[in-house]
C-alpha positions, 0 to 999 in steps of 0.5 A: 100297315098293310091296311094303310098302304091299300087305303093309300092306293084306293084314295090315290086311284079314287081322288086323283085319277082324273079325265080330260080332253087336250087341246088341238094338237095340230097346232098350225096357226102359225107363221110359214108350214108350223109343223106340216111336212111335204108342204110348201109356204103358200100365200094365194087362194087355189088356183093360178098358173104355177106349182102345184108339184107340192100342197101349198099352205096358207097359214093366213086361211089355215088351208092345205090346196093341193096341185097335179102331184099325188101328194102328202101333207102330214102333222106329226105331233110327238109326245115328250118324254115327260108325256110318255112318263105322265102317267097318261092313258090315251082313251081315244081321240076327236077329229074335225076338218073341213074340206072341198072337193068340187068344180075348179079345186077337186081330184082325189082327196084322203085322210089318215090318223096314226098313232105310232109306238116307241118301236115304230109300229102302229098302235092304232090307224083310221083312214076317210075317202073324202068324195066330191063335195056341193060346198065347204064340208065337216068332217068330225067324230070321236074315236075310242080306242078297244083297248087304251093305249098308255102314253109311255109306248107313244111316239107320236100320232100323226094326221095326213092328207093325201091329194091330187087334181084330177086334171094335172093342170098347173096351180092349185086346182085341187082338194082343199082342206082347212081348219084340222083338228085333234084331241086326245081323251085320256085318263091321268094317274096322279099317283103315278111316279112323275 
C-alpha cells in the first residue's frame, strides 16, 4: 500500500506538473481607463493647452501621457481565490513598455512592479529610472524570483509609472508610455487539491 501511495505521488508530481507563461495581465485594450488607477479618460495625442493635473489615458493608442503634477498610474491585476488555491508557483515574470522622453513630452519618468502578499506586504518589488530618450524606446526582461513565490500568499501584483513635465506647463507635455506588458512564468501542480 505504501509502495502504491509513493508511486502515486511520483507520477502526480513527474506527469502533471506543468510550466507556463500567462498571458499579458495588464490588460488595458479596453474602452475608458480599463484597470488603471490615477488616470483620467483621454482621447488627444500629448500636448494641448489644458490638464495635465492627472496622467491621461488614451485606450485608442494604448498610451499614458503625463502632465505638470508628479503623478502615478497604476494596474493592479489581483489574483482570485481560485488562483490562490490553483496550486500555482509563481516563477518570476516579463516585462515590456515602450516609453518617450524627449523634446515637447519629457520630464521625470519611473516604473515599479510589486507583488504583494495576502497580509499586505511586499513579496517582491523592481523599480527602472526611465532617462531621456532619441525616439519610442523598449523596455523588456525577464525577472526570476531567488525563491518562488506560491500563488496562495499573493494578493496582487501591480505595475506603475510615475511621471512629471519638467516645464509644469498645462497639457500633456510629459513622458509617454504605451503598450505595457507582464506575464507570469510559473509552474502548476495538478495534483494539487483544487
Amino acid at each position: 500500500m505504501r509502495f502504491l501511495l509513493t508511486l502515486a505521488l511520483a507520477f502526480c508530481v513527474n506527469v502533471y506538473a506543468q510550466s507556463g507563461t500567462s498571458p499579458n495581465l495588464v490588460n488595458i485594450q479596453n474602452s475608458q481607463t480599463a484597470g488603471w488607477q490615477g488616470v483620467t479618460n483621454y482621447t488627444g495625442a500629448g500636448g494641448g493647452y489644458s490638464g495635465g493635473s492627472t496622467p491621461g489615458y488614451n485606450s485608442s493608442t494604448n498610451t499614458i501621457y503625463f502632465g505638470y503634477t508628479q503623478s502615478t498610474a497604476a494596474y493592479t491585476y489581483a489574483f482570485s481565490q481560485a488562483l490562490q488555491n490553483s496550486g500555482m508557483t509563481i516563477l518570476g515574470y516579463n516585462y515590456a513598455w515602450d516609453y518617450y522622453n524627449q523634446g515637447m513630452s519629457s520630464g521625470n519618468l519611473s516604473a515599479s512592479v510589486n507583488f504583494a502578499s495576502t497580509s499586505g506586504i511586499s513579496l517582491h518589488s523592481k523599480s527602472w529610472t526611465l532617462g531621456t530618450t532619441t525616439d519610442w524606446t523598449t523596455i523588456s526582461g525577464t525577472e526570476v524570483f531567488v525563491n518562488s513565490l506560491l500563488a496562495a500568499s499573493i494578493a496582487n501584483f501591480s505595475l506603475s509609472f510615475t511621471g512629471k513635465d519638467d516645464r509644469f506647463w498645462a497639457g500633456y507635455y510629459g513622458p509617454q508610455v504605451k503598450n505595457p506588458s507582464l506575464t507570469i512564468n510559473y509552474t502548476f501542480d495538478a495534483c494539487s487539491t483544487n
